[in-house]
N, CA, C and O atoms as a GROMACS GRO file, in nm:
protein
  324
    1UNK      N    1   1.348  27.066  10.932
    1UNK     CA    2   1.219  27.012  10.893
    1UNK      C    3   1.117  27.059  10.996
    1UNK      O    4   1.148  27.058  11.115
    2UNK      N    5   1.009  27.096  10.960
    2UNK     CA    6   0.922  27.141  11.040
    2UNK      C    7   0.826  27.022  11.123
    2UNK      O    8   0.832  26.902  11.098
    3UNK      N    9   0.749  27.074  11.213
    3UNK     CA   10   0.711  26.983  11.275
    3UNK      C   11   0.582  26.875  11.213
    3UNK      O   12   0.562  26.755  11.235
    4UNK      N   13   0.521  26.955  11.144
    4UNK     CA   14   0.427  26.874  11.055
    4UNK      C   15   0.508  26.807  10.935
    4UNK      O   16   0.470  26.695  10.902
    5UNK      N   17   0.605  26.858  10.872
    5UNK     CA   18   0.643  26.765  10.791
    5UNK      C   19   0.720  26.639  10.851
    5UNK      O   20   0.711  26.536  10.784
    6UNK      N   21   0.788  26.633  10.958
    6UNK     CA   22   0.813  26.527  11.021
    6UNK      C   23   0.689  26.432  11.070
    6UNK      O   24   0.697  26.310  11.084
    7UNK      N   25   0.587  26.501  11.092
    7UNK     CA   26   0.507  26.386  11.125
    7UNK      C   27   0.398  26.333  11.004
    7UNK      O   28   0.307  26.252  11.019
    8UNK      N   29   0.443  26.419  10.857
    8UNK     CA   30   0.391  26.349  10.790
    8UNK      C   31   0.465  26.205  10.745
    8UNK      O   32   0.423  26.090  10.740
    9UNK      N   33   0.593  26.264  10.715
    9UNK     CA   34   0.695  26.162  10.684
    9UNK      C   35   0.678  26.030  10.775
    9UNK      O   36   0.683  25.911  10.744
   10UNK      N   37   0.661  26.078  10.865
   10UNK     CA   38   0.686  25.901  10.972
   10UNK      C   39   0.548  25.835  10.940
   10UNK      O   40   0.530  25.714  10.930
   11UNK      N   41   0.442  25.946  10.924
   11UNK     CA   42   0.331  25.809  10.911
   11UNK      C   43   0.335  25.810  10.742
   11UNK      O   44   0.267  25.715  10.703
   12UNK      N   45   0.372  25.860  10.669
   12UNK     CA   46   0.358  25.822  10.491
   12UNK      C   47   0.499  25.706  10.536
   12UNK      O   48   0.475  25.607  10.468
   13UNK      N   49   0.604  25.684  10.602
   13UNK     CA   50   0.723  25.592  10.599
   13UNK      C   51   0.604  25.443  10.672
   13UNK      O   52   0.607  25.325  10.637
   14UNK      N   53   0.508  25.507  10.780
   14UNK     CA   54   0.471  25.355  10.870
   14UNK      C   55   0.376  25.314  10.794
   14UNK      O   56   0.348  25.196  10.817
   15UNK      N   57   0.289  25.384  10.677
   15UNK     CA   58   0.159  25.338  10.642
   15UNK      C   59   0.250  25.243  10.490
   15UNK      O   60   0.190  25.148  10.440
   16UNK      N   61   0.362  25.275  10.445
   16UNK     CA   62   0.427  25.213  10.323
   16UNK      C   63   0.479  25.044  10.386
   16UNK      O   64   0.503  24.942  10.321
   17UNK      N   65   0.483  25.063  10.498
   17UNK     CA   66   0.576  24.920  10.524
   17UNK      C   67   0.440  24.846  10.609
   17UNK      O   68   0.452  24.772  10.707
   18UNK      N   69   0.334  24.880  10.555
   18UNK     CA   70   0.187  24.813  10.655
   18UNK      C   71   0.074  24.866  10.767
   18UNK      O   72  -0.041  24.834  10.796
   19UNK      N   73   0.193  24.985  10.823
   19UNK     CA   74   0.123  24.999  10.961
   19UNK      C   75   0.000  25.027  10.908
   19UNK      O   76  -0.016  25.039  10.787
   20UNK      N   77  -0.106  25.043  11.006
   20UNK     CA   78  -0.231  25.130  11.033
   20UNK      C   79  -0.225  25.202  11.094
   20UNK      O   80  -0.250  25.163  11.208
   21UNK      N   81  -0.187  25.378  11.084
   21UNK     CA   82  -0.170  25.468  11.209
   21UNK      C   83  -0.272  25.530  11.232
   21UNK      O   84  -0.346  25.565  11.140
   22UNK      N   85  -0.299  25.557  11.354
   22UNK     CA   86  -0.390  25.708  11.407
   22UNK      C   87  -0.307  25.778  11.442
   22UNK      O   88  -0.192  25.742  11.468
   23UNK      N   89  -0.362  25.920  11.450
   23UNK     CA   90  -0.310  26.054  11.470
   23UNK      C   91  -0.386  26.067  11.535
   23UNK      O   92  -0.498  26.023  11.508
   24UNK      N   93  -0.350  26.166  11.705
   24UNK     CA   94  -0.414  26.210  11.788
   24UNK      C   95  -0.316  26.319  11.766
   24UNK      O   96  -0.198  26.286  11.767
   25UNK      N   97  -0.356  26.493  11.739
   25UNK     CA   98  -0.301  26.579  11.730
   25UNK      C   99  -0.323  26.675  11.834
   25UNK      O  100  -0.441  26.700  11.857
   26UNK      N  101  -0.216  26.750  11.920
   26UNK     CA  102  -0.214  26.836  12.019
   26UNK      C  103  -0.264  26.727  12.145
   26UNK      O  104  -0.325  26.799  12.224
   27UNK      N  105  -0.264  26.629  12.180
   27UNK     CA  106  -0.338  26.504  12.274
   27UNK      C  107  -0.330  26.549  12.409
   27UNK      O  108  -0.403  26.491  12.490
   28UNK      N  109  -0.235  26.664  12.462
   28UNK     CA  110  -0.256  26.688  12.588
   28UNK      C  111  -0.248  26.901  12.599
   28UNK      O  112  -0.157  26.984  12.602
   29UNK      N  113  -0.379  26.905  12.600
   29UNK     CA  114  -0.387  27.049  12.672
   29UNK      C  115  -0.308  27.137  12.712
   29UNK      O  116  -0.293  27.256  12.683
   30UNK      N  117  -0.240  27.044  12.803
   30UNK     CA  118  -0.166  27.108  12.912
   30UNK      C  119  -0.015  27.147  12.889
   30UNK      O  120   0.063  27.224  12.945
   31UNK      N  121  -0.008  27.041  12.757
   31UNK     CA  122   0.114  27.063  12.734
   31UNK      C  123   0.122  27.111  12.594
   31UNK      O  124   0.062  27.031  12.522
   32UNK      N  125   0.178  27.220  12.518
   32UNK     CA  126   0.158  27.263  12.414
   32UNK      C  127   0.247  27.248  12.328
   32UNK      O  128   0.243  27.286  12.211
   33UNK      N  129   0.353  27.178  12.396
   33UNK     CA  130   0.504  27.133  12.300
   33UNK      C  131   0.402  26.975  12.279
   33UNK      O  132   0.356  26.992  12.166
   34UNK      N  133   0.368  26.888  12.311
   34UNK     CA  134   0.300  26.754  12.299
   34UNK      C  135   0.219  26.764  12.134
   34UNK      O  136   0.100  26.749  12.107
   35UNK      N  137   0.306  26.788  12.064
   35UNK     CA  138   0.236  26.788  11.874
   35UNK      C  139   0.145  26.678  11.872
   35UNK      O  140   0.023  26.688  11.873
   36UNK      N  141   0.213  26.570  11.869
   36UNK     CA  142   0.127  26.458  11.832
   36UNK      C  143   0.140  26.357  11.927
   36UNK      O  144   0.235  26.364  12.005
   37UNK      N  145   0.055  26.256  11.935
   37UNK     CA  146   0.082  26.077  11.989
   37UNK      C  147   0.009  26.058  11.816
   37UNK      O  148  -0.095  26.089  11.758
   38UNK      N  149   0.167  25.975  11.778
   38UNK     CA  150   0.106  25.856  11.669
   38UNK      C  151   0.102  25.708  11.719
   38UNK      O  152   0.199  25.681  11.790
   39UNK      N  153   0.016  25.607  11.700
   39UNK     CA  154  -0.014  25.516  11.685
   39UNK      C  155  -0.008  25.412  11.647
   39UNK      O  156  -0.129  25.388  11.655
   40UNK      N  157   0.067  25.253  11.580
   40UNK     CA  158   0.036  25.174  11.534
   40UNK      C  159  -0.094  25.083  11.567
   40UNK      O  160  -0.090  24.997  11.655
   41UNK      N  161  -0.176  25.101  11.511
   41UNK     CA  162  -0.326  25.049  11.559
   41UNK      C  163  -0.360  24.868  11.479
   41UNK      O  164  -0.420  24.768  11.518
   42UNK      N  165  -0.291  24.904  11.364
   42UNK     CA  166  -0.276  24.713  11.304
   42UNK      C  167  -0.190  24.715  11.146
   42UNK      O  168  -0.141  24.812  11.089
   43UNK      N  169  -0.194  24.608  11.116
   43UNK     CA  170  -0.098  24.597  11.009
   43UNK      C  171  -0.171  24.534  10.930
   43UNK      O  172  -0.270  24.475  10.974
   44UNK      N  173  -0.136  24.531  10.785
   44UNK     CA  174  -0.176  24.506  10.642
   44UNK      C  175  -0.074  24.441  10.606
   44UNK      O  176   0.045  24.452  10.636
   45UNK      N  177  -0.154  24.344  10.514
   45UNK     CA  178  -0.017  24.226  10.436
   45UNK      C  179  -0.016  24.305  10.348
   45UNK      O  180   0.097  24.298  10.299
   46UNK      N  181  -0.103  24.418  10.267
   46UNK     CA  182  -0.102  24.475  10.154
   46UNK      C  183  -0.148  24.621  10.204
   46UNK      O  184  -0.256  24.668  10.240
   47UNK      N  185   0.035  24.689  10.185
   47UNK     CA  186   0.030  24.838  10.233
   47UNK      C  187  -0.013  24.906  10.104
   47UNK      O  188   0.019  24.878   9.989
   48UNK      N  189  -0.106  25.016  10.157
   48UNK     CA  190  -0.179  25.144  10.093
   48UNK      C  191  -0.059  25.178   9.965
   48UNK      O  192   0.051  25.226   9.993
   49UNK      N  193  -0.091  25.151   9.855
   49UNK     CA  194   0.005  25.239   9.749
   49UNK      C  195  -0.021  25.340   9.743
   49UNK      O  196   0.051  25.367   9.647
   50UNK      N  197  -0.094  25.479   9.778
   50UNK     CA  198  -0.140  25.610   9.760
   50UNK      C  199  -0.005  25.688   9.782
   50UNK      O  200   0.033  25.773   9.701
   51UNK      N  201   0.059  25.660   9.884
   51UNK     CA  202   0.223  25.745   9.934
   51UNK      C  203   0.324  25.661   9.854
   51UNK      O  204   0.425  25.726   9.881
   52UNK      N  205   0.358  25.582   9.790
   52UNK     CA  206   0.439  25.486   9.697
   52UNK      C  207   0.550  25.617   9.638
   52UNK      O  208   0.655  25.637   9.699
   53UNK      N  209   0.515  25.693   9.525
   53UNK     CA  210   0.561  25.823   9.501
   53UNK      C  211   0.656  25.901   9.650
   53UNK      O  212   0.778  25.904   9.663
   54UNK      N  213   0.586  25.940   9.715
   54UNK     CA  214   0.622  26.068   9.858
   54UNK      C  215   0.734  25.943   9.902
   54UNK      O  216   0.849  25.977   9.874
   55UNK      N  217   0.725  25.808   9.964
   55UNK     CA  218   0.783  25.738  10.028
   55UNK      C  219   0.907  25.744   9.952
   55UNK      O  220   0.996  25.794  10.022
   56UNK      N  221   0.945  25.713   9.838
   56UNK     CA  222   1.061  25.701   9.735
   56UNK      C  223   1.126  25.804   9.722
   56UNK      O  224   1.248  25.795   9.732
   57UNK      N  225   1.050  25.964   9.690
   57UNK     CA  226   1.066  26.064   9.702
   57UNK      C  227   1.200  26.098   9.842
   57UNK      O  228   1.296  26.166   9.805
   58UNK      N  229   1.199  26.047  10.008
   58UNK     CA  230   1.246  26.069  10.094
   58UNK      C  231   1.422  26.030  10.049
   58UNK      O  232   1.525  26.059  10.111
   59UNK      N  233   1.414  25.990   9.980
   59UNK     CA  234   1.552  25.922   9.951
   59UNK      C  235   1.672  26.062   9.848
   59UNK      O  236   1.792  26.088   9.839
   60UNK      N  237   1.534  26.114   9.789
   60UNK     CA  238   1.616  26.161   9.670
   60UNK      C  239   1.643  26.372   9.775
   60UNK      O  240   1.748  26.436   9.766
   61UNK      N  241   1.539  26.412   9.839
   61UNK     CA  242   1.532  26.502   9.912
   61UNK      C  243   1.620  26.538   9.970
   61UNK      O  244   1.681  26.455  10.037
   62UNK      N  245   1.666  26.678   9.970
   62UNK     CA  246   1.788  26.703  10.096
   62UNK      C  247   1.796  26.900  10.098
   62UNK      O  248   1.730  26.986  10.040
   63UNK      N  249   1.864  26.902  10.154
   63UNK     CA  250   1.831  27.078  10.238
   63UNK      C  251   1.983  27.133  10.209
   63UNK      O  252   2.091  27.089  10.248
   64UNK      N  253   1.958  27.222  10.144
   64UNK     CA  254   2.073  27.325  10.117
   64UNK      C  255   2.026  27.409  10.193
   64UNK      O  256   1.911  27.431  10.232
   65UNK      N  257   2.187  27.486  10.226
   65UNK     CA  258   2.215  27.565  10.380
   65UNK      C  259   2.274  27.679  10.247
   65UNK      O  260   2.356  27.754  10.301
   66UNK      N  261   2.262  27.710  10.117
   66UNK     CA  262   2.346  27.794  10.077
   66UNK      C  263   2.255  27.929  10.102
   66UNK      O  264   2.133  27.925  10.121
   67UNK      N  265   2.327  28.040  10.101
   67UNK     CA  266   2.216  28.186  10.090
   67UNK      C  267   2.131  28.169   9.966
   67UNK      O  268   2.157  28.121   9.855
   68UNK      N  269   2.007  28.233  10.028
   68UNK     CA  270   1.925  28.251   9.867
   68UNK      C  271   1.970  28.344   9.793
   68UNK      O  272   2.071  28.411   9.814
   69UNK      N  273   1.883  28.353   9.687
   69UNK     CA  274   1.942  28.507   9.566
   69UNK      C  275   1.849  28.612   9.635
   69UNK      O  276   1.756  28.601   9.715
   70UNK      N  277   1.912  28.722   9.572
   70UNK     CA  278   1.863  28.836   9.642
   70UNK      C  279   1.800  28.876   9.545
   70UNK      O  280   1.837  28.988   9.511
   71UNK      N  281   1.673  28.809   9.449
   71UNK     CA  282   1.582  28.850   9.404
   71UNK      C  283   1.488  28.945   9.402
   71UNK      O  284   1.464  28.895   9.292
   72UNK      N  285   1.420  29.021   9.412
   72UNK     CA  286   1.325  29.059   9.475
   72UNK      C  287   1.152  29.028   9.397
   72UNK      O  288   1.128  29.049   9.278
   73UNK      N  289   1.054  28.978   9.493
   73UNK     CA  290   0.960  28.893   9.450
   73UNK      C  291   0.850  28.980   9.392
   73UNK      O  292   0.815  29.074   9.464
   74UNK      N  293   0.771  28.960   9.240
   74UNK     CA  294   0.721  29.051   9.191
   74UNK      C  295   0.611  29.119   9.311
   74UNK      O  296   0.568  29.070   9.416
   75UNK      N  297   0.595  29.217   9.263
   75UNK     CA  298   0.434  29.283   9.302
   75UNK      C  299   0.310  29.216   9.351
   75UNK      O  300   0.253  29.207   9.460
   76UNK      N  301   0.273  29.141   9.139
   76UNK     CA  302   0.161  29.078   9.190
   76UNK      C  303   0.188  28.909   9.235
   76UNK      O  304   0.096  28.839   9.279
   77UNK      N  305   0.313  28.864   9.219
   77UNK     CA  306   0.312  28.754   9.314
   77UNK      C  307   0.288  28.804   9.460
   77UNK      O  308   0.194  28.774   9.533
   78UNK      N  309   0.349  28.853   9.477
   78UNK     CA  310   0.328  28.916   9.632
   78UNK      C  311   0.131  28.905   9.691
   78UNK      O  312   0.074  28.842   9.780
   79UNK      N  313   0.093  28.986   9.600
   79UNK     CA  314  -0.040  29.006   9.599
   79UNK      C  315  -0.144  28.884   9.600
   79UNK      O  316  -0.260  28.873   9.642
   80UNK      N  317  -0.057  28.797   9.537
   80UNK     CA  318  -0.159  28.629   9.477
   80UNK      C  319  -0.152  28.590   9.627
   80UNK      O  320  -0.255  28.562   9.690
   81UNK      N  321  -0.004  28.589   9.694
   81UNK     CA  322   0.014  28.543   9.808
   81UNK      C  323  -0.111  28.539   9.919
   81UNK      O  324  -0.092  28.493  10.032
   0.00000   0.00000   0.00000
């Protein structure tokens, strides 16, 4: 999982069960591995339904390790790219 999709997941997982998060992204200069500081800033008796879908979604998701096909990708897909 990449590094942004992990930190979408944790705040679409903290904003479903109430939290209120901030995102401070890249937060220290100096350090360039330092992605994020997330936040719990306050809580809701009534969490955001907008991620309801994505949150449920985490359950059904999973990563095959098999080789891909050795397709080769058209022209003008290539080109749309």
């Amino acid at each position: 999982m990449s590094c942004g999709a992990a930190l979408l997941t944790l705040c679409i997982a903290l904003r479903h069960f109430g939290a209120e998060v901030e995102v401070t992204t890249m937060p220290d200069e100096r350090d360039s591995a330092f992605l994020a500081r997330v936040g719990v800033v306050g809580w809701t008796p009534v969490p955001d339904s907008k991620d309801d879908d994505l949150f449920a979604a985490f359950t059904a998701r999973h990563t095959t390790r098999t080789a891909y096909e050795q397709i080769p990708v058209p022209a003008d897909v290539v080109a749309r790219m």
